[in-house]
Each structure stands twice: as structure tokens, then as C-alpha cells.
N, C-alpha and C positions, 0 to 999 in steps of 0.2 A: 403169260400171253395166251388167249385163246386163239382157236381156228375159223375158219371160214366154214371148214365141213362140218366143225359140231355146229358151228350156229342153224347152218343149212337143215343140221337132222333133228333139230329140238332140243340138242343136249345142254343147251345154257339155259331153258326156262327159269324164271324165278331171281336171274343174278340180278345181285345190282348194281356189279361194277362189270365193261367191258372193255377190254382192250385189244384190239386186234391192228398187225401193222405187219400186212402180207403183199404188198405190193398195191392195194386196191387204188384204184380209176375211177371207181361208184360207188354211192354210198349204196350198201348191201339190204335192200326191202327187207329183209328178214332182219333187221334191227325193231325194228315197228313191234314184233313179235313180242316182244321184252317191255313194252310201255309200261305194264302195270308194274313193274319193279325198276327198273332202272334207273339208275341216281349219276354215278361216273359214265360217262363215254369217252373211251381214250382212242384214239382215229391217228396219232402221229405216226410219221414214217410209214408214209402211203406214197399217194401222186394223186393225192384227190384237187379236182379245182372248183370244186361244187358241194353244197346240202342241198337236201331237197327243199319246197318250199313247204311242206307239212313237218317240219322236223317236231313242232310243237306238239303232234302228237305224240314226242315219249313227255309225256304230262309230269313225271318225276325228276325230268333230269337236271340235278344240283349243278354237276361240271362237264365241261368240254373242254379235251382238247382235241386241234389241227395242227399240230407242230409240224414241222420238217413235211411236209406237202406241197402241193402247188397253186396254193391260192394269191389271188392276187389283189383280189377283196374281199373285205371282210363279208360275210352273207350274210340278207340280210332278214334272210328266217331265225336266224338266234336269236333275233330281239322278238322276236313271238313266242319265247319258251319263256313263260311264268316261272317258274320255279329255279330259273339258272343263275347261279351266283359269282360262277368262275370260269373264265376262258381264255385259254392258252391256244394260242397261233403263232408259236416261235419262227423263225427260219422258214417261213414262204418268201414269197414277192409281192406282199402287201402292198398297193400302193393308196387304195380309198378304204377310207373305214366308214360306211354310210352311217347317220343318227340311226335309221331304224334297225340297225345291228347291234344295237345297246338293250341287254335285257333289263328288263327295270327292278331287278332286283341284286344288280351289277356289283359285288362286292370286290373282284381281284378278275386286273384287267390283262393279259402278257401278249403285249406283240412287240418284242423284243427283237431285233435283227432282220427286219423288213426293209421297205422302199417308202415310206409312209412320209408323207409331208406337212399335211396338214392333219387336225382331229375336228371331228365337230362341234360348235358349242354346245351340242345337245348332251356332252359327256359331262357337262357339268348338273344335269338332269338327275344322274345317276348317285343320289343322295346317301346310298351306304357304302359306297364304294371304299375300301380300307387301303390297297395295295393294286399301284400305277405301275409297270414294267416299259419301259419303252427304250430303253437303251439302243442303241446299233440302228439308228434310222436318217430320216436327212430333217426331223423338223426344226421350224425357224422360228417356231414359238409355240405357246400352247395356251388353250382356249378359255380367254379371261374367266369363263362362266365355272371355272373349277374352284375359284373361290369359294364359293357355295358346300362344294365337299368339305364338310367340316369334318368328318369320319376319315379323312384319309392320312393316313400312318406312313407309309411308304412309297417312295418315287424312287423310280430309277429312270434318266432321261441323260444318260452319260451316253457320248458317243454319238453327238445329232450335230449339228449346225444353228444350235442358240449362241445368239451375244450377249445375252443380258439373262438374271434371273429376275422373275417379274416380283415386283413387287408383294405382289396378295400371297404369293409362295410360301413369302419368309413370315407369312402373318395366319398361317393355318395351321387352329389350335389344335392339331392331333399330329402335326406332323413331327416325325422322330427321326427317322430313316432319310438320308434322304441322299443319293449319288448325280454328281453331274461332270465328272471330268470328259477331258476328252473331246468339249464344245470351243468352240470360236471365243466365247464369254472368258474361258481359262488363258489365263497370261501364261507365256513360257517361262520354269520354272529352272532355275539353274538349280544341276544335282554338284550334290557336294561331292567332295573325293570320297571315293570309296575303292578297296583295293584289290587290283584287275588280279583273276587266276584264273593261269591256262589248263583247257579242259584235259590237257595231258597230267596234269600232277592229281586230278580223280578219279582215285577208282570204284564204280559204280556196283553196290550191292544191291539188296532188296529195297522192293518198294514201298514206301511207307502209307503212302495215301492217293488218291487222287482228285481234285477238284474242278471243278469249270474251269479254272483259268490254269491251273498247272501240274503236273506230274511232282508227288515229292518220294526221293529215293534217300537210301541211306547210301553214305558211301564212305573209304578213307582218303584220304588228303595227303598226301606226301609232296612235303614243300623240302627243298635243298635250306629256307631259311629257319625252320622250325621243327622239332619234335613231329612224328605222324601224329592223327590225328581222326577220331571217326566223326563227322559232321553231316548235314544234311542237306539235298540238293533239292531246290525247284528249279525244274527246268515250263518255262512260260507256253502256253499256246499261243496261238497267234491270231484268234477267233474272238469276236466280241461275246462276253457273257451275260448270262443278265442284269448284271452289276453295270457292266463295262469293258473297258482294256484291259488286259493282263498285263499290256505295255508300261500302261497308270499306275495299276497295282504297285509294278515293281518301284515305280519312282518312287510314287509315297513309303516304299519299307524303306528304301537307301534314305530319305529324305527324313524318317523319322529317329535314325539317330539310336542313338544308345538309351536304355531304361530299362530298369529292374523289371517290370511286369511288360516287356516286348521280348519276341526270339530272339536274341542278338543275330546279328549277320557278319559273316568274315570276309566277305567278299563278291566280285559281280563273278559272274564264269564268261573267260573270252576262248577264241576260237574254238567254240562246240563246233563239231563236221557237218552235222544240217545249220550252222549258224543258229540255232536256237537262243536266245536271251535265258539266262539264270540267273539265279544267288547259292551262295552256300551259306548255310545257317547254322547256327548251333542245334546241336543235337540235345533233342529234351529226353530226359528221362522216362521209363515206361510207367512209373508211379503217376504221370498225368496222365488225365480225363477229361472229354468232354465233361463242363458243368450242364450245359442241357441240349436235347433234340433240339432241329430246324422246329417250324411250324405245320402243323399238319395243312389237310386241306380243309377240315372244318374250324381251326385254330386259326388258320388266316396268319395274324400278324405275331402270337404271342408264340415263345418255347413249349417245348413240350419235356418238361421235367422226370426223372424217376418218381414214379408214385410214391414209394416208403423216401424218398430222400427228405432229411430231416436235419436241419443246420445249428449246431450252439451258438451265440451271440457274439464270442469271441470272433467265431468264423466269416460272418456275415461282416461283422467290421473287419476283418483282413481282406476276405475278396473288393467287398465295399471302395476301401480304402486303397487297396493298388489300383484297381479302376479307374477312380476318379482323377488318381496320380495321373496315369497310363497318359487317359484321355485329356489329360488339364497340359500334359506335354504334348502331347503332337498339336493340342491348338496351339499353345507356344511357336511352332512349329510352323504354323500356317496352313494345317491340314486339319479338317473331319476325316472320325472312319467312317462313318456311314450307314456302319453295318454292326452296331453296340448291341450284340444278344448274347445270352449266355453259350448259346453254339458254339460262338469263338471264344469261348474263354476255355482254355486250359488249367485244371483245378489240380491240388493235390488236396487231402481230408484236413490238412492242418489253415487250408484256405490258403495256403501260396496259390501265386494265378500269373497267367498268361494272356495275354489278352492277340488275338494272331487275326489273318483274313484279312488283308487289305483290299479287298475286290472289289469294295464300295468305297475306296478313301479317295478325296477330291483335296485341292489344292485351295483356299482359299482364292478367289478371282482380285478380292480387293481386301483393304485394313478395314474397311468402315462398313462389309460387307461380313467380314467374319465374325463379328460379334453376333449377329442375328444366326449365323451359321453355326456357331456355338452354343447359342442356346436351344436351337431345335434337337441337338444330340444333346443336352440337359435334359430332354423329355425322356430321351431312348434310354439315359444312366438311371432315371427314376424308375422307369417300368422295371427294368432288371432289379433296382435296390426294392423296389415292391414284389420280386419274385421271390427275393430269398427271404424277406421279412416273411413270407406268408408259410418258410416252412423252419421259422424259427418260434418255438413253444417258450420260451424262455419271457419271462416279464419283466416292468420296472420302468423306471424313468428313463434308462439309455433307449429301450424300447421306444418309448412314446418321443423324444427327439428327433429318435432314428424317421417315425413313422412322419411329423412336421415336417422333416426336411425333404422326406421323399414326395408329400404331398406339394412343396413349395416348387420340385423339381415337376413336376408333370401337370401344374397350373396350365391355363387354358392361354393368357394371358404372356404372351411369349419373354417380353422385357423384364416381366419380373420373374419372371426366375431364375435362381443363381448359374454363376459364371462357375464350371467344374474346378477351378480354382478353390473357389470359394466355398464349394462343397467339399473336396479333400482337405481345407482345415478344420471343417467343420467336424469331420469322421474323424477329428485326431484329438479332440477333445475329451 
């Protein structure tokens, strides 16, 4: 994080990422200073409720964000910056996003937990746009003219006031990703049994991780009906992410059941003291690993892999193969996850795997609606079965199958591409 005082004395000349979040009210004129370099501008966790209208002159600038500020419209000097491809305005009080607040080379759009009702149809203008955030707001639909975006990868529009998913949605040939729980459109889903422990039989060690949606800790378990026990705890926020509900999340993990490549789960946690919502989960070994980084900000929508990581063939068909398993059961299920990247996959070097992150998982709304819901995460298992083909050096005919089937999976063409079903027998061959 920089300061206010070096920017004031000169001492950032040259950068070309900034970030400053000291309380500011105004944008600081001595940002201007920095035009001929400046690429990042990070402005979150201020109290700003204005840009100026010359922002255009930082001529360089790739990204913005305004998170956690007080805006309440989008402004609509960002769409005069040439060169901006990514804008982040989480957590203000958005409520109009004007057309001319659309830069026109608009790749990744985030006003995720705003006041936002409507969009323009001028968003559908925005021709390379890859990755939609809109989660936590009140819209009632969204602007026929996104048809049009045929570059876009990922939606997230969980947590609005949609009844319906539109038609042209489930027919956009790039889409992989895609979260909507948490709308009007979602039926209420009955959760299965799953078995209640009180947060007195936990006792709570070190913390293992943390994510948007939850707190996970280690902890042991001392049941009067079983052996102790060391397991692990999420305990949920209660804040929309940019997925969605933590609420959601939790459903769709009780709701997905038992399977060799899921965490298993032992239980909901009842009477936590702040009432908090949890699971206790099995406790994974420290031999797993993330399989790859999020995306960056110039990768957009793809992982971000170990450079020397290098897969044998055998391995590629074991991750492969529990994947498709993974994912061909929870459609069983009646759920997408959402959110199929190698991030969430928990790896061991012999290609055991994990596949975890329900942040993005959504209920199927309807039967004759989930088949098209299924096959757009068919995209997202291609792109990942195309990541680890590209760092497996090994040749031959299982190769070239492998490489058919992944091409059949990531077709523009959404119907014809196989059902994960039908790709996990295909990997057993």
C-alpha cells in the first residue's frame, strides 16, 4: 500500500501500479502526475463518491478499482479511458451504471454487492468482455443485447431478484462459469439429513485458510458416540461474495452427498455462540495442493499454473477422470459447481484429487433446464482437461483422443457437447 505523502513529494514517479486506501473523499490531482506510467489504479477503501471528469488522462490505465467506497453511480468518465479493460466497484451503493461508464475495451466488469437494478443495453456493446460479476444486487433481468458478447466466460448474478434465466444465456458459446443461486428463478430445495453437532463437542485449533465466504480451522471433535477425532471446520460469513451466498454454498456441499473426489462432511455445527452456520469436514492431508493459481489480472479467466509443472499421462487421466466423475455426480445431483478451475482442485503428485469451493454451486431451477446447465460446465471441464494436456510431453494415440475429446468439450456449439457423464466413460477407456 502506498501513501498520500509520497505521492504528494514525488516519490512514486514511474510506478505503474497504485494503490492507496487512507480514508480519501477526493481524488488526489497528483495522481495525473503518474499518466505516462500508470497501468493499476487501486482507490478501494476510501469514501470516495466522485472521478474527476479528465480521468482519461492517465492514458495508460489498464485497471480500476472503487471497491468499498461511496459511490452510487457508476462514473461516467471511465468510459473515456481508452485503454481500461477492468473495473472493480464492489461494496458501494451503486444504483445506475450509466452506457457511457462502459469503457470500450471492457474485458472484466465487478459491481458485485451494490443497489443496481437495471444495466444498460449498451453493455452488450462491450464486445470483449470475458468476465460479468454482478452477484448481491436487486436486478430483474439483464440486457437482451449481451447476446452479442460472445467472449464472455464467466457470470456471476447470484443473489438478485431474476425469475427466469433468459434464454440467449444458456446459448453463449464461451460461456463456462456461470453462478446464479440465491434468485427468485431458484426453487426451494429440500436439504437432506445431515448430522446436527453441537459446537461444544469442538475444540477449535489453528486456522487452516481463509476465503470470501468462510473461516476454515482445524480442530478435534470429541463425540460421547465415537472415537476423538481431528477434523475440519468452516465456519460461513454471512456477507454476499462474489460468487454469491455462503448460505448456498453450504447447501449445495450437504446436498452434494458423498464421492471419492469431494471433502466428505461429518456434520452441520449447531449452537455456535455468535450463531454462526458451519460444516465439519474431513481433514485432508498436508500432501495436497493446490493444482493451479486463481487468474491473474492480465489472465482474466484462465489459471495461473507452476511454470516447470509437467504431468505424465497416467496423471492427466487420474485428475481427468475423478473430475469428470466429481462433476457428472453433482449434476446427478441437481447442482452445477460453477466454479470448475484447477484452483479448486486439491492434487496429490500421483493425480489423486479433490475437487472443493462451493461458492459458485447453484441448484438446478428446473429438469429440462439442467441439461443446457450442464453442458456450459462441459466447457469449463474442457478448458481445465486443455490445461493439463498442454503440460503433458508424453505422445501417441491416448494423446490424440484425449486432445478430440477435449476439443468436442469446449465446441462453440453448446448441444453438442458431451454430457460429463459421458465424458467420464469416455476417460475409462
Amino acid at each position: 500500500m502506498h501513501s498520500l505523502e509520497d505521492l504528494r513529494a514525488g516519490k512514486l514517479a514511474g510506478i505503474k501500479r497504485l494503490d492507496l486506501s487512507c480514508g480519501l473523499t477526493k481524488f488526489p490531482r497528483e495522481i495525473f502526475e503518474l499518466a505516462d506510467s500508470l497501468e493499476v489504479l487501486n482507490l478501494s477503501g476510501n469514501a470516495l463518491q466522485h472521478l474527476p471528469d479528465d480521468l482519461h488522462r492517465l492514458k495508460r490505465l489498464r485497471v480500476l478499482f472503487g471497491s468499498d467506497n461511496r459511490f452510487t453511480e457508476l462514473p461516467e468518465c471511465i468510459g473515456q479511458c481508452d485503454e481500461l479493460q477492468i473495473v472493480g466497484f464492489k461494496a458501494n451503493q451503486i444504483q445506475h451504471v450509466p452506457a457511457q461508464a462502459l469503457p470500450p475495451q471492457l474485458r472484466w466488469l465487478i459491481l458485485t454487492d451494490n443497489r443496481i437494478t437495471q444495466l444498460p443495453e449498451a453493455l452488450g456493446d462491450c464486445l470483449a468482455l470475458q468476465k460479468l460479476m454482478l452477484a448481491g444486487n436487486q436486478l430483474q433481468a439483464l440486457p437482451a443485447s449481451l447476446a452479442r458478447c460472445e467472449r464472455l466466460e464467466l457470470i456471476r448474478i447470484a443473489a438478485n431478484q431474476l425469475t427466469q434465466l433468459p434464454a440467449w444465456l444458456l446459448e453463449l458459446p464461451s460461456l463456462a462459469w456461470l453462478a446464479y443461486a440465491g434468485n427468485p428463478l431458484c426453487t426451494e430445495h429440500e436439504q437432506p439429513a445431515v448430522r446436527q453437532i453441537p459446537w461444544r463437542e469442538l475444540h477449535v485449533q489453528q486456522q487452516l485458510g481463509e476465503g470470501a465466504s468462510g473461516i476454515i480451522q482445524q480442530a478435534h471433535w470429541q463425540s460421547p458416540e465415537q472415537p476423538d477425532k481431528s477434523v475440519a471446520l468452516k465456519l460461513y460469513k454471512g456477507s454476499v461474495t462474489s460468487d454469491g451466498s455462503p448460505l448456498n454454498e453450504m447447501a449445495a456441499c450437504i446436498a452434494a452427498g458423498n464421492h471419492p473426489n469431494l471433502i466428505g462432511i461429518e456434520g452441520q455445527i449447531i449452537d455456535h455462540p455468535q450463531a454462526q452456520a458451519g460444516l465439519v469436514m474431513h481433514l485432508i492431508a498436508p500432501s495436497f495442493a493446490n493444482l493451479a493459481g486463481p487468474p491473474s489480472l492480465e489472465s482474466c479467466t484462465r489459471d495461473i499454473y507452476p511454470a516447470d509443472l509437467r504431468l505424465s499421462l497416467p496423471v492427466v487421466l487420474r485428475i481427468a477422470q475423478g473430475i469428470a466423475s466429481v462433476t457428472a455426480h453433482l449434476h446427478g445431483c441437481g447442482i452445477t459447481h460453477g466454479d470448475l478451475y484447477g484452483h479448486n482442485i486439491l492434487w496429490e503428485p500421483d493425480g489423486t484429487c479433490l475437487l472443493g469451493d462451493f461458492g459458485a454451486a447453484s441448484f438446478h431451477p428446473t429438469a429440462a433446464l439442467g441439461e443446457a446447465l450442464e453442458r456450459i460446465e462441459t466447457r469449463a471441464f474442457g478448458i481445465l482437461l486443455g490445461e493439463l494436456l498442454e503440460r503433458c510431453d508424453d505422445q501417441g494415440s491416448q494423446i490424440t483422443v484425449l486432445r478430440q475429446l477435449q476439443a468436442r468439450c469446449v465446441q462453440p456449439q453448446i448441444g453438442a457437447r458431451p454430457r460429463l457423464g459421458e465424458v467420464e466413460r469416455r476417460l475409462q477407456v
